[in-house]
ZAMARGU-4260 file (C-alpha; in steps of 0.2 Angstrom, whole numbers, plus 5000, padded with zeros to 4 digits):
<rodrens>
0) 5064/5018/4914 | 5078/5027/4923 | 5077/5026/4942 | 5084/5039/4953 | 5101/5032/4958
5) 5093/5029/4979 | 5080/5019/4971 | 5091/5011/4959 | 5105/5005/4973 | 5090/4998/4984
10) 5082/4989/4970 | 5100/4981/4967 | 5103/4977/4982 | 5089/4968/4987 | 5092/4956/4972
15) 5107/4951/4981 | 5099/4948/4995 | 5090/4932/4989 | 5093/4917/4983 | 5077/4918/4974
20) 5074/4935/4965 | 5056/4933/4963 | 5060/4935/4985 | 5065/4954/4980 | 5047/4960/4972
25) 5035/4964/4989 | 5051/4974/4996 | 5054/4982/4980 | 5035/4988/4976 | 5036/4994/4994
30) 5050/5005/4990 | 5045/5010/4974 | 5028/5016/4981 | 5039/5025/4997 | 5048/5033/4983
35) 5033/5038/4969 | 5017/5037/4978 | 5011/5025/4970 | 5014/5010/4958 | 5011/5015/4939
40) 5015/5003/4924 | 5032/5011/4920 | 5038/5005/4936 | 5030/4987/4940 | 5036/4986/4920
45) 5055/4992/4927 | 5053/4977/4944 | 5045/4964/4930 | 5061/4965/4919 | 5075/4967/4935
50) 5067/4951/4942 | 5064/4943/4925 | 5043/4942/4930 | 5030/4945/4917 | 5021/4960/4921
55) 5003/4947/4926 | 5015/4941/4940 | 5018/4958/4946 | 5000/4964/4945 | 4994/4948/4952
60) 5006/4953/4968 | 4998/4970/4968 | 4979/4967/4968 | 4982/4952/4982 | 4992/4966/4995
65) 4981/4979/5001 | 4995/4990/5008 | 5001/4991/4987 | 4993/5005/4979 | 4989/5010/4959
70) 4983/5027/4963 | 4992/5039/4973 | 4985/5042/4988 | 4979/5059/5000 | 4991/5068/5010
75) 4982/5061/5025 | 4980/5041/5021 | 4966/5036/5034 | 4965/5018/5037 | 4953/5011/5048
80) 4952/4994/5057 | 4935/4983/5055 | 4942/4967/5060 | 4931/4960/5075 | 4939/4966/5092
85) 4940/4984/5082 | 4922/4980/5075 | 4916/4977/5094 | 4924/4995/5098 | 4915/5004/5085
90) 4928/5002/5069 | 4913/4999/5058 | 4906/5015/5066 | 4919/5024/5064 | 4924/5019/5046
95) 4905/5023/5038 | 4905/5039/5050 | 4923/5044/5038 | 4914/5039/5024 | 4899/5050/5024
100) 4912/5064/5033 | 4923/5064/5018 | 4910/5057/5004 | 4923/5045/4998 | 4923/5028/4998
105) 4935/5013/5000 | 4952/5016/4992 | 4946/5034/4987 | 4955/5051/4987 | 4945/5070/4990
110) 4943/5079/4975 | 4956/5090/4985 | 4968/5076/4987 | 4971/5079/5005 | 4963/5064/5010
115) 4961/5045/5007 | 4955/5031/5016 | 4958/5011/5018 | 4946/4999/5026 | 4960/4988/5035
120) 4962/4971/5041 | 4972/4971/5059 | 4984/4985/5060 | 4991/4975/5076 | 4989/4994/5087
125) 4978/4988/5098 | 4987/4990/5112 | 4992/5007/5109 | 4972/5011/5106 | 4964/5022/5119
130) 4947/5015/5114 | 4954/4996/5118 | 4961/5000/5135
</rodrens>
């Protein structure tokens, strides 16, 4: 695969950053999905072979990180906290009441594609949360 060169000088860099390649993939599937949207299989194949990974080591990385995703998402990426001091302020309210607003699911997208939404573990906001205050 042949990266835009942006991508490309990020994903080089990063691999000189550690002694350990394997240390590069999390900040390189995070740049990659900035960049594409998403991670597709022509790109976690493209980080398997620069960090000299199978492709299970990258998946297995992917499926364990909820921020990581295999599907683009909507333009408007809802995520909602239902960790328990969120949970005690209504998050679990608020995340079915999304739910049945939008008719999607967890780690779904609109048919229209304008929004998605993420159940979350602690987003660490809380301080900046009217309902917390």
């Amino acid at each position: 695969m042949e990266l835009p060169q942006q991508l490309d000088a990020k994903f080089k860099d990063l691999i000189g950053r550690y002694p350990v390649k394997r240390s590069a993939l999390i900040p390189m599937m995070l740049y990659a999905q900035d960049h594409f949207g998403f991670l597709g299989d022509e790109i976690l194949d493209e980080i398997a072979k620069r960090l000299n990974l199978n492709k299970i080591e990258v998946e297995e990385t992917l499926a364990y990180y909820s921020m990581l995703r295999r599907k683009p998402a909507g333009r408007y990426h809802i995520q909602v906290c239902t960790n328990i001091s969120c949970m005690l302020r209504g998050g679990n309210e608020l995340y079915e009441h999304v739910q049945k607003r939008l008719a999607i699911g967890n780690k779904e997208v609109t048919p229209s594609g304008t929004f998605s939404l993420e159940e979350v573990e602690c987003m660490g906001a809380c301080t900046g949360c009217r309902a917390c205050r």
